[in-house]
N, CA, C and O atoms as a GROMACS GRO file, in nm:
protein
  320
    1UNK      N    1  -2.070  -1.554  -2.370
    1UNK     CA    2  -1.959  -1.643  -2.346
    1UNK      C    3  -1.977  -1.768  -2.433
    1UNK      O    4  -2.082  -1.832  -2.442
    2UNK      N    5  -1.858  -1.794  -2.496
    2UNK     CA    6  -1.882  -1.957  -2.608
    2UNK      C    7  -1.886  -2.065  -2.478
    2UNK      O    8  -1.870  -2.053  -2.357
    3UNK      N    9  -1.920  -2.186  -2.576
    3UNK     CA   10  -1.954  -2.288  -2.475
    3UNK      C   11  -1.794  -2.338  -2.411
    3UNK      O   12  -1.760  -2.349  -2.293
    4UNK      N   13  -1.738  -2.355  -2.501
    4UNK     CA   14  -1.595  -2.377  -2.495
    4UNK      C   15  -1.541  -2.268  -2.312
    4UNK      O   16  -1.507  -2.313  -2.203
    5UNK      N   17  -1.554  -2.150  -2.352
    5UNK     CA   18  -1.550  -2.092  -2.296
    5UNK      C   19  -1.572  -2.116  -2.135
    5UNK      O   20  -1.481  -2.118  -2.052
    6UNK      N   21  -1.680  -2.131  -2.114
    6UNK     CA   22  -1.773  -2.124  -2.012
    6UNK      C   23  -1.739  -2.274  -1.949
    6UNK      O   24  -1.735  -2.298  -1.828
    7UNK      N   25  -1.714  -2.369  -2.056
    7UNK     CA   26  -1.644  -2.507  -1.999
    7UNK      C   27  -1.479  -2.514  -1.955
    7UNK      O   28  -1.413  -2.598  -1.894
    8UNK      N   29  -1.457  -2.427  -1.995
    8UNK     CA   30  -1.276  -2.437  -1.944
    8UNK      C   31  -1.334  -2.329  -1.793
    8UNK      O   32  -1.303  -2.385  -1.688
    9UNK      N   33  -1.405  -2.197  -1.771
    9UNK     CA   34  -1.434  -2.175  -1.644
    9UNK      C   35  -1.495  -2.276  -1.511
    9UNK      O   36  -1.482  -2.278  -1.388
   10UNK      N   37  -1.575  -2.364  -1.627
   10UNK     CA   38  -1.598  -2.473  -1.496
   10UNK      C   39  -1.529  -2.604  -1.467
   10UNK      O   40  -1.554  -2.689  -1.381
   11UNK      N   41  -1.449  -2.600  -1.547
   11UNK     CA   42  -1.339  -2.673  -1.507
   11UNK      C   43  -1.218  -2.620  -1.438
   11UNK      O   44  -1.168  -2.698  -1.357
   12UNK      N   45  -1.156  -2.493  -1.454
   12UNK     CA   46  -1.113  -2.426  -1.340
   12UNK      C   47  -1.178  -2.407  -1.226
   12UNK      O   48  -1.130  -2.413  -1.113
   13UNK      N   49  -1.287  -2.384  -1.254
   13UNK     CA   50  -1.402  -2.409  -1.114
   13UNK      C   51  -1.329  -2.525  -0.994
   13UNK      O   52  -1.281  -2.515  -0.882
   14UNK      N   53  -1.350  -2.624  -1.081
   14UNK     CA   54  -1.308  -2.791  -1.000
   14UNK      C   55  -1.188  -2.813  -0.944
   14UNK      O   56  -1.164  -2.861  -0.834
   15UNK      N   57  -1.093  -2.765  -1.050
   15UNK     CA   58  -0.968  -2.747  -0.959
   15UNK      C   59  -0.935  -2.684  -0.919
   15UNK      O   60  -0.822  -2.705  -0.875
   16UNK      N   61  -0.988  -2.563  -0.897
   16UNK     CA   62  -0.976  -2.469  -0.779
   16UNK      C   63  -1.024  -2.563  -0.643
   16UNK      O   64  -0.951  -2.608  -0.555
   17UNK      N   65  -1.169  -2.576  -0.657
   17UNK     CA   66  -1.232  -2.678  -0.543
   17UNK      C   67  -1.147  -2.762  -0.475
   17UNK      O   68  -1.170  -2.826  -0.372
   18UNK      N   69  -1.041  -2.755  -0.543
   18UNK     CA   70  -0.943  -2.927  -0.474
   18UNK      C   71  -0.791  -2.863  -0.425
   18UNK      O   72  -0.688  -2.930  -0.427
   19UNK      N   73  -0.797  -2.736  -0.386
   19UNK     CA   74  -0.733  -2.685  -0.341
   19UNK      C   75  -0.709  -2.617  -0.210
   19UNK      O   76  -0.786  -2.524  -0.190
   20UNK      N   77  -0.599  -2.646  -0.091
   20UNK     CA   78  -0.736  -2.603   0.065
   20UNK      C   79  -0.760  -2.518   0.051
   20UNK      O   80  -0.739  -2.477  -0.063
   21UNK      N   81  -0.808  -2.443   0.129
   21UNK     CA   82  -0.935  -2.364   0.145
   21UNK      C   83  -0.860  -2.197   0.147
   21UNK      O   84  -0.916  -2.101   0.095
   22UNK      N   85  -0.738  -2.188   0.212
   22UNK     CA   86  -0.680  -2.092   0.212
   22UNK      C   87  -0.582  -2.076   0.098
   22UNK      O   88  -0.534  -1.963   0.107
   23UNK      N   89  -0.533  -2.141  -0.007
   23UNK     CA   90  -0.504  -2.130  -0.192
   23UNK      C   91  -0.652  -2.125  -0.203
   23UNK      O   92  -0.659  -2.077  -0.090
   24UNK      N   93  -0.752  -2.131  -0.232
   24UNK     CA   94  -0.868  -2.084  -0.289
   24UNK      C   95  -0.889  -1.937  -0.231
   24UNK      O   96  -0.890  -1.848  -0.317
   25UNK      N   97  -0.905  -1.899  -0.107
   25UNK     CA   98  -0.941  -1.759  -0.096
   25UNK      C   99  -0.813  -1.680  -0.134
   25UNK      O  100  -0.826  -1.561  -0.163
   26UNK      N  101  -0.681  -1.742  -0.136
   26UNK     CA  102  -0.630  -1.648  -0.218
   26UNK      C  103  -0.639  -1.612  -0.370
   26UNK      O  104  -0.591  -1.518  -0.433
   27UNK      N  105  -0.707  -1.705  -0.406
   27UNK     CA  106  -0.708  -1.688  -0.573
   27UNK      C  107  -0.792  -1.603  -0.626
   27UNK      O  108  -0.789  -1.537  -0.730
   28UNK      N  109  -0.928  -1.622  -0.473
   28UNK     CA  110  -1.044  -1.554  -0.475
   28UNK      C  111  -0.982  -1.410  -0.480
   28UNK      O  112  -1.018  -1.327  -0.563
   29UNK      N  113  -0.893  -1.391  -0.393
   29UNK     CA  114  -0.907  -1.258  -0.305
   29UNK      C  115  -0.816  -1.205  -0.489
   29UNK      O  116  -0.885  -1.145  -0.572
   30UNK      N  117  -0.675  -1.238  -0.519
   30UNK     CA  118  -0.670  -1.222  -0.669
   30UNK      C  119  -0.748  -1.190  -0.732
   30UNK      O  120  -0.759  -1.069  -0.750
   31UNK      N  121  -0.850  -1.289  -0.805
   31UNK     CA  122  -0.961  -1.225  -0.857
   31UNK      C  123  -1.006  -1.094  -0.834
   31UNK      O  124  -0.997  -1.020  -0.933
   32UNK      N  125  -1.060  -1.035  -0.715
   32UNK     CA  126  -1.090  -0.936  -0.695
   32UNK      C  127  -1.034  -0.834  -0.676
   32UNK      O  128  -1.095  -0.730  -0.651
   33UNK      N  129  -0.890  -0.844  -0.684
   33UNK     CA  130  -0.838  -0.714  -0.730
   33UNK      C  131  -0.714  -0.743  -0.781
   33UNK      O  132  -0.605  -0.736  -0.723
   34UNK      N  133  -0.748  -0.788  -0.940
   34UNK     CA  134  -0.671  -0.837  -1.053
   34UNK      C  135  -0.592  -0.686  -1.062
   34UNK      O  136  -0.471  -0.704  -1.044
   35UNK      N  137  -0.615  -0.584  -1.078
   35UNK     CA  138  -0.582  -0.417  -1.111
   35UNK      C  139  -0.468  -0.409  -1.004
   35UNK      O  140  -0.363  -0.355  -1.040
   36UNK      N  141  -0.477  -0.452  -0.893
   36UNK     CA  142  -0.370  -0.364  -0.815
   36UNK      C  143  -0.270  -0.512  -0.804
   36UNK      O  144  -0.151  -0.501  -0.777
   37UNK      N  145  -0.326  -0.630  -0.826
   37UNK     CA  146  -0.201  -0.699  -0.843
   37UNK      C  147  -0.142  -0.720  -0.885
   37UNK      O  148  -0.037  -0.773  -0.849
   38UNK      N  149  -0.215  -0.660  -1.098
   38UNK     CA  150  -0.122  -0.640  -1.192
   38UNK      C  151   0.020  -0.537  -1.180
   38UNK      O  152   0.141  -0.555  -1.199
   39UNK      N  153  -0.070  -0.417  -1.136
   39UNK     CA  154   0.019  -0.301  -1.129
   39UNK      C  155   0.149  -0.356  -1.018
   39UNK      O  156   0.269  -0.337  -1.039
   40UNK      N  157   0.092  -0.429  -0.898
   40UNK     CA  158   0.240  -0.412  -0.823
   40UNK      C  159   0.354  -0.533  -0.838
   40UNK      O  160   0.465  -0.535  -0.784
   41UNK      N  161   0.289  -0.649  -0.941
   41UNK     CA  162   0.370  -0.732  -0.987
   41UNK      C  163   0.427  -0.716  -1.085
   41UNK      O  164   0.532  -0.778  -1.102
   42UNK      N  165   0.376  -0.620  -1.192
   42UNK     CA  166   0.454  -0.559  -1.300
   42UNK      C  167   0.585  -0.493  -1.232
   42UNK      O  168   0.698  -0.531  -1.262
   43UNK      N  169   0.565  -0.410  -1.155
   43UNK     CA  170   0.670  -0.296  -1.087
   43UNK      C  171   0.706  -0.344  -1.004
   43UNK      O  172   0.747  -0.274  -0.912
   44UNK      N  173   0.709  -0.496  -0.989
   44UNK     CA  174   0.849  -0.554  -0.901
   44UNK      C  175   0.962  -0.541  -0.956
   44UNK      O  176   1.003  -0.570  -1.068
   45UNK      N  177   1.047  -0.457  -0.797
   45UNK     CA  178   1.241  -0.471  -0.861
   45UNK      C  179   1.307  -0.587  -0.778
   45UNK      O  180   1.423  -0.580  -0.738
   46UNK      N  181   1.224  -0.695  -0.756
   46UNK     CA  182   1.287  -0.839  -0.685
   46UNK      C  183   1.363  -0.888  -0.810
   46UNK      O  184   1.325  -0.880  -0.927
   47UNK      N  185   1.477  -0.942  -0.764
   47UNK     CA  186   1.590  -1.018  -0.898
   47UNK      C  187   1.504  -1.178  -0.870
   47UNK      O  188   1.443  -1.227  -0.775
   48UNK      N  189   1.536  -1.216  -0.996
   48UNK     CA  190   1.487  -1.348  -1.001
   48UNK      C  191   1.516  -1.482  -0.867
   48UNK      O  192   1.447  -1.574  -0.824
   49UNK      N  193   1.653  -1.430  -0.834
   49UNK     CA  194   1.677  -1.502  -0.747
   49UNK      C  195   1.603  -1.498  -0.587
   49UNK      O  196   1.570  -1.594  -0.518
   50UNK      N  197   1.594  -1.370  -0.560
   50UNK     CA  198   1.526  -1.284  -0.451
   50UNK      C  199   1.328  -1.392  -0.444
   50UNK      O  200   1.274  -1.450  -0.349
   51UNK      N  201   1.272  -1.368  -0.618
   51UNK     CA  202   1.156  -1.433  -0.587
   51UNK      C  203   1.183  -1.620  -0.597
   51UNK      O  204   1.111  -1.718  -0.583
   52UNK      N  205   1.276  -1.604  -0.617
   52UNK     CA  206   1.278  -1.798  -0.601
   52UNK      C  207   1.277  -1.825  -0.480
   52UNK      O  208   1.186  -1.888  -0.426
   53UNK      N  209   1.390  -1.775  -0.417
   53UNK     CA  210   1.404  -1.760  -0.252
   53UNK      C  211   1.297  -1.767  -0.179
   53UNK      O  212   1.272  -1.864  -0.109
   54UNK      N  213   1.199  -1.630  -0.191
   54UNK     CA  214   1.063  -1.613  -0.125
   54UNK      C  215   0.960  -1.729  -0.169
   54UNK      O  216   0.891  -1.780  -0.081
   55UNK      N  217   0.946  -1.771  -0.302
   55UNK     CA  218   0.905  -1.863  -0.343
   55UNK      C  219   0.900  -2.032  -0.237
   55UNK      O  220   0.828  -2.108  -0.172
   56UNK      N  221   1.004  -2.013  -0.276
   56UNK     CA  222   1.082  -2.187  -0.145
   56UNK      C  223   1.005  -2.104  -0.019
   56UNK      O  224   1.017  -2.188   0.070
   57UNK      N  225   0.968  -2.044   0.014
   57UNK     CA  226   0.983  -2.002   0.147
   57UNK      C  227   0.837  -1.961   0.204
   57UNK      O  228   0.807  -1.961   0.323
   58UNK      N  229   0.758  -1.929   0.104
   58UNK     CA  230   0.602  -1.872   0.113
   58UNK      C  231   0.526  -2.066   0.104
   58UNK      O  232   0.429  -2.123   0.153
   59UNK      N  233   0.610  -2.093   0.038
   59UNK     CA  234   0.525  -2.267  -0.012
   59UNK      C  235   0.581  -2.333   0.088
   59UNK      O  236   0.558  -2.452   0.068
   60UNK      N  237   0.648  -2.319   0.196
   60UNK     CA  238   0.710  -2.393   0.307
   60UNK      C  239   0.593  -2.372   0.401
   60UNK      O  240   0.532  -2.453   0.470
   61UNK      N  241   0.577  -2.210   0.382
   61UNK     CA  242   0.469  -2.182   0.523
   61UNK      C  243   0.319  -2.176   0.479
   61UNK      O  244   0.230  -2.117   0.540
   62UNK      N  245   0.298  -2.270   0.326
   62UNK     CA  246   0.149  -2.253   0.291
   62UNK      C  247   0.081  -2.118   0.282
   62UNK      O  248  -0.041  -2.112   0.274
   63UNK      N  249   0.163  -2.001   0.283
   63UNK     CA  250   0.139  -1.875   0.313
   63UNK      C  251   0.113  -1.828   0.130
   63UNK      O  252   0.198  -1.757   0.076
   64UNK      N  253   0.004  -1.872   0.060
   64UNK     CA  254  -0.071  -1.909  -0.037
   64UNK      C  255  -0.060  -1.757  -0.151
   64UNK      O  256  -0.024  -1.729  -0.266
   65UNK      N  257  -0.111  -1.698  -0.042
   65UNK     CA  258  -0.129  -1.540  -0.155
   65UNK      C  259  -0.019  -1.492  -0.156
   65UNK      O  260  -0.009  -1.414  -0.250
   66UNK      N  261   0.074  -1.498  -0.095
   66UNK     CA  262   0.237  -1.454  -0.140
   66UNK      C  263   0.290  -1.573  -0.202
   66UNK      O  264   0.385  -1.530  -0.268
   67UNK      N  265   0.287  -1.654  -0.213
   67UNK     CA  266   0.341  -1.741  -0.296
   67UNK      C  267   0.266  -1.743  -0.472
   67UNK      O  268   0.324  -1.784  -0.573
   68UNK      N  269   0.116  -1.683  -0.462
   68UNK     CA  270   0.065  -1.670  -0.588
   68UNK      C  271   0.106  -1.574  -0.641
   68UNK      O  272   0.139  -1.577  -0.759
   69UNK      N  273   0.118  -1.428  -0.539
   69UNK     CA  274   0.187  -1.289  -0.608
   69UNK      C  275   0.310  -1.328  -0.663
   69UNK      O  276   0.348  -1.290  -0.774
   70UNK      N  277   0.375  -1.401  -0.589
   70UNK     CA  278   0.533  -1.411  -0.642
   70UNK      C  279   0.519  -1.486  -0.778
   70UNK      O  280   0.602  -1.464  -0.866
   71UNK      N  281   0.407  -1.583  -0.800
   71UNK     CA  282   0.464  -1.648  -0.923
   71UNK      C  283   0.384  -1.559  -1.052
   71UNK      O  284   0.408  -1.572  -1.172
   72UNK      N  285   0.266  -1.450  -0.980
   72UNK     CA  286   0.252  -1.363  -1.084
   72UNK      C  287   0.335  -1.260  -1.148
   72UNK      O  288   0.325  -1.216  -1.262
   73UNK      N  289   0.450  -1.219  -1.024
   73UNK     CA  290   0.525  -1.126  -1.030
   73UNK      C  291   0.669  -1.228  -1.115
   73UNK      O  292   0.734  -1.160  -1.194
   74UNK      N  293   0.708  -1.360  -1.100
   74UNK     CA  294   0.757  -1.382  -1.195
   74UNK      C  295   0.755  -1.417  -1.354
   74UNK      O  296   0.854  -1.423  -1.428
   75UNK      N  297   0.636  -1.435  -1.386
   75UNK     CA  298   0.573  -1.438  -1.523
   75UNK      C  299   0.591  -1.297  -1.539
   75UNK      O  300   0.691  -1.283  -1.609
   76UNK      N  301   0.553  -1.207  -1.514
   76UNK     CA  302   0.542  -1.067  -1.555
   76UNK      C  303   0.689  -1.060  -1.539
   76UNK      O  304   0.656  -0.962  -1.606
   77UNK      N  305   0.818  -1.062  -1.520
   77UNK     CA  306   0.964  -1.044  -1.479
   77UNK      C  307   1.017  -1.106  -1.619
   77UNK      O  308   1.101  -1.048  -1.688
   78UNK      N  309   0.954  -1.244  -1.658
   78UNK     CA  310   0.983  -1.340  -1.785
   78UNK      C  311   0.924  -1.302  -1.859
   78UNK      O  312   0.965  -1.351  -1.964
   79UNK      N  313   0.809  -1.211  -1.884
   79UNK     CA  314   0.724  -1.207  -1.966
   79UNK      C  315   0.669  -1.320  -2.066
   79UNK      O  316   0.646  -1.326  -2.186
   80UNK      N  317   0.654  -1.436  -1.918
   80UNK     CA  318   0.609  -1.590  -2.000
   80UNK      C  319   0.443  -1.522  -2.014
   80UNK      O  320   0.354  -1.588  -2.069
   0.00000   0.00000   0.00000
């Protein structure tokens, strides 16, 4: 790993840290199964409007790992 490298991981490190505790184990829990969250956010048939909706609505109830799927599943929809 370059140093560069390994310094932008520990700096995501930190701001992860400053995030409560339940957005961190979801990011965690992400991490660990990057494969099946690619696959089922790729093969979302939610219309854009459908994940904005859920969006407003997962970040209302702090309900963290659906609100992260959704914004993975909209990058993959934009192909930002």
């Amino acid at each position: 790993m370059e140093k560069n490298e390994y310094e932008e991981l520990v700096r995501l490190e930190k701001e992860i840290e400053k995030l409560p505790e339940r957005a961190q184990q979801a990011i965690y829990w992400i991490v660990d199964n990057i494969d099946f969250v690619i696959d089922m956010c790729k093969e979302s048939e939610m219309t854009d409007e459908e994940i904005e909706k859920q969006m407003r609505i997962t970040k209302e109830k702090e309900d963290y790992l659906s609100f992260f799927l959704l914004c993975i599943t909209e990058m993959y929809k934009n192909k930002v």
